[in-house]
C-alpha positions as CSV (number, residue, x, y, z in Angstrom):
1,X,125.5,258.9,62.3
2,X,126.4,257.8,58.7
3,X,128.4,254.8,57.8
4,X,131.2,256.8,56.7
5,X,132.1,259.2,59.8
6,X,135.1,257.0,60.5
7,X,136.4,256.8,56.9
8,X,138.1,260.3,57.1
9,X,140.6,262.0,58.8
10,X,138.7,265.0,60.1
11,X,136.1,262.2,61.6
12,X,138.6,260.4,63.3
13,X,140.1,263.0,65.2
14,X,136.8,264.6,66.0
15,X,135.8,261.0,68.0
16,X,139.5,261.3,69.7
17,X,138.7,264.6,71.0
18,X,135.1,263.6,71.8
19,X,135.9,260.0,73.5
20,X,139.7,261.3,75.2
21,X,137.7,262.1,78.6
22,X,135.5,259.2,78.5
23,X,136.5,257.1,81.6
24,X,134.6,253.5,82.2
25,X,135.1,252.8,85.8
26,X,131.4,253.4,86.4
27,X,130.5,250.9,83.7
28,X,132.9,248.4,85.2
29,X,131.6,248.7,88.6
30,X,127.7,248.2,86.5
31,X,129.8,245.0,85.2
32,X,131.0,243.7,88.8
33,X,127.3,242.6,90.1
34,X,126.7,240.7,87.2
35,X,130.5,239.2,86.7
36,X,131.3,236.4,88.8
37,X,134.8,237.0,91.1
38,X,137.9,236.6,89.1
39,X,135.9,237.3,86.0
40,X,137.4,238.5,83.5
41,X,136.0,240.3,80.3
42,X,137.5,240.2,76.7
43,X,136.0,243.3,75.3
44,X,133.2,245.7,76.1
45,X,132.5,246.2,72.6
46,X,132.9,250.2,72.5
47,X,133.9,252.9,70.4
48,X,133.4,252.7,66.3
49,X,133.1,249.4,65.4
50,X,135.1,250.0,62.4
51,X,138.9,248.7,63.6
């Protein structure tokens, strides 16, 4: 993927379209054996990068 896919309008709404199904309850249950109870986690660090 180039640097610039996420500089243009056309790009942007191609990744909405491709990411609006994406659900992450499997990762988070992945997450739950490593996570102690109560954990809590700031950010997954998905998507872009480019907010």
């Amino acid at each position: 993927m180039m640097n610039d896919y996420y500089k243009t309008k056309e790009s942007v709404e191609e990744y909405i379209q491709l990411a609006k199904d994406v659900n992450g309850a499997a990762l988070i249950e992945k997450l739950k054996v490593f996570l102690a109870a109560h954990a809590a986690v700031i950010e997954i660090g998905t998507g872009p990068g480019a907010d």
